[in-house]
N, C-alpha and C positions, 0 to 999 in steps of 0.2 A: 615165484610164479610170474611168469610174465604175463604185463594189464596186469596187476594185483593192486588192491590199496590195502591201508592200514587203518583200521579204524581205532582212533583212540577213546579210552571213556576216561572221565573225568566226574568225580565224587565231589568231596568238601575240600576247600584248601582256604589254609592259615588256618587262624583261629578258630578254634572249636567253641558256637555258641549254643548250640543244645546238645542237649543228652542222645547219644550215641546209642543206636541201636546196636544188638550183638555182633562184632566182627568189623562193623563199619569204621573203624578205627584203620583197618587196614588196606582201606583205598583213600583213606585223606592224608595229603600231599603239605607239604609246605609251600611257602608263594616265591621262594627259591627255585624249587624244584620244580612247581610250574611252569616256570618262566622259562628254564631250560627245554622243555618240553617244547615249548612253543614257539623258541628259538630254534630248535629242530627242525621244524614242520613250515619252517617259511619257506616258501620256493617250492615245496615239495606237491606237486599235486598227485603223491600216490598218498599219502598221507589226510584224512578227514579227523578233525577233530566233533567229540561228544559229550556230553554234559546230563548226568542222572540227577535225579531226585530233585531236583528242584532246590539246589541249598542258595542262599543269601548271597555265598559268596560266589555265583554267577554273576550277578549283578554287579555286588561293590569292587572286588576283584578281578574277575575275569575278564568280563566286559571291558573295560579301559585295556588291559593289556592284549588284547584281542588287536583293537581298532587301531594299538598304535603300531601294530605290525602288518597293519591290512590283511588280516585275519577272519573268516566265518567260520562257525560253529554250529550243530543244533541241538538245543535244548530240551528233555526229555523230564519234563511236569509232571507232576504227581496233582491231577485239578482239584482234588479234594484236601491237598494239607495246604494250601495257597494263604499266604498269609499266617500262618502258623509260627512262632515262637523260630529263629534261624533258617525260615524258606524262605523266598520271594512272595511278591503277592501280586495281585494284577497287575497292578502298577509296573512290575520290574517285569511280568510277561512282556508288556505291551512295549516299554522300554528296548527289550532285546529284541523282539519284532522289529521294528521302529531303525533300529539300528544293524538292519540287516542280516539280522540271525535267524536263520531258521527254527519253530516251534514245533515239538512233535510232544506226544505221550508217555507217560509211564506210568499211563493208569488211574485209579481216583486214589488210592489208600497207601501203596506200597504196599500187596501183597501177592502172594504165589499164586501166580494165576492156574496150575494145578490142582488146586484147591477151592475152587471155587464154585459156587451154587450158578445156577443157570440165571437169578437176580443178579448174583455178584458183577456174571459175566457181562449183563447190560451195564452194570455204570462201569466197571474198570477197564471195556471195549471200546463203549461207544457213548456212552454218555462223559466221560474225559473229556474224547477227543471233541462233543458237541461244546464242554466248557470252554476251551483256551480255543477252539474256532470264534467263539460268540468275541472273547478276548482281542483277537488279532485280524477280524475281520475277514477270514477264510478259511477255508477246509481245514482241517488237522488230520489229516488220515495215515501216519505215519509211527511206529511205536517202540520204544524199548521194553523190552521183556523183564516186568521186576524180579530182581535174584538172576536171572539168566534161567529161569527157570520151565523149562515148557518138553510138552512131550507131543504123540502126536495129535490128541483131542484138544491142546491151547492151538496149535498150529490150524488145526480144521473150524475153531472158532475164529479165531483169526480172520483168517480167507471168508467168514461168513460174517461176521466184521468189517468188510470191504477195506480193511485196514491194507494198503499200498506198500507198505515195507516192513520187516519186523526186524530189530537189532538185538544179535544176546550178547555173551559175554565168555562165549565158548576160546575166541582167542586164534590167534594167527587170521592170517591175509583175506581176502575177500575179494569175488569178483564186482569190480564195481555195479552193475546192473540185475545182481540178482536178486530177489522179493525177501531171503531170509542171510542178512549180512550179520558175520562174524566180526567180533570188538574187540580188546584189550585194553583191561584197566590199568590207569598210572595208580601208583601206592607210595609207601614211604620207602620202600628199594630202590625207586627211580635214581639211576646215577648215569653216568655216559656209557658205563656197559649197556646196562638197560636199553638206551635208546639205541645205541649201536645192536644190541641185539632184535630187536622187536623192529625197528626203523630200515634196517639194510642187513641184518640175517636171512640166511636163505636156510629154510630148515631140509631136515635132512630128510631121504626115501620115509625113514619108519619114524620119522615127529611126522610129519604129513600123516602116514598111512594112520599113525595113533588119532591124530586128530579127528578124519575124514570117520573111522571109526564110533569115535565117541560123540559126532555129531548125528550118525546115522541110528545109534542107540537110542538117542533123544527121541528124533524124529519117530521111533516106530515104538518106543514104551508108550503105555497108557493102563 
């Protein structure tokens, strides 16, 4: 699509220092494999790099090879496991602020926001985004969607939320300026097919139509 970008999402990479929730095995990358990634995406401004969960290895990892390729990113906290046994903790919010990174949400808990009580919905909407604002000294109104998971009552909370942009994990291109952008995670598959396909594939009439489908599914389940 032309004007498209790429939104990438980026999990855990290298070492695995806490215990792995189910599946999540399957978006942590190597610091190899990283690195290719982001040798990728130099030069590239269709290309936007993203960062979930709030793992450690934003900070001690990421971060340095970010800067040395003149590189931003934004980071998607989880304000409630902050300091947590392998997450960051204010310290490294404030750090990647600090160093030019954009801060956004991913909620207090990492849970299905499909699921949730109309309490939940205040802290993992808006009381987040009031934590790592309080952290970085401005607005946070910005979110990833944990799991990718939403239909269209997270979306109508959302919007009453005053939440600014909302990222899932639905996958292929995005218009840069739209309020609900499409992502793609790196995983342990990542190899130069990978980027070659994801980075400069042009998918076909029916992957398009597949996708537009299954994005519009979302949007009206509830």
């Amino acid at each position: 699509m032309a004007g498209s970008i790429v939104n990438i999402t980026v999990h855990g990479i290298g070492p695995v220092v806490r215990e792995l929730d189910p599946g999540e095995d399957q978006v942590w990358v190597e610091v190899e494999q990283f690195e290719r990634m982001l040798d990728a995406a130099v030069g590239r401004g269709d290309v936007r790099i993203t960062f979930d969960d709030g793992n450690a290895s934003d900070v001690e990892i990421a971060l340095p090879r970010l800067l040395e390729r003149g590189l931003t990113a934004e980071f998607f906290v989880c304000a409630g496991l902050l300091g947590e046994p392998g997450r960051v903790d204010a310290g490294g919010v404030r750090e990647l602020a600090a160093a030019g990174m954009r801060i956004g949400s991913h909620g207090w808990s990492h849970r299905d926001w499909r699921l949730l009580s109309p309490e939940d919905v205040e802290r993992e909407m808006i009381e987040a985004g009031h934590v790592l604002a309080d952290l970085v000294g401005h607005p946070v109104s910005r979110v990833a969607v944990p799991f990718g998971s939403y239909d269209r009552h997270v979306l109508r909370r959302m919007r009453d939320a005053k939440i600014t942009r909302a990222y899932t994990s639905d996958g292929g291109r995005a218009r840069p300026g739209t309020w609900l952008q499409t992502r793609t995670s790196i995983g342990p598959d990542l190899d130069q097919d990978w980027l070659d396909r994801v980075l400069n594939g042009t998918p076909s009439v029916y992957g398009r139509a597949r996708g537009s489908a299954a994005r519009a599914f979302k949007r009206l389940r509830g």
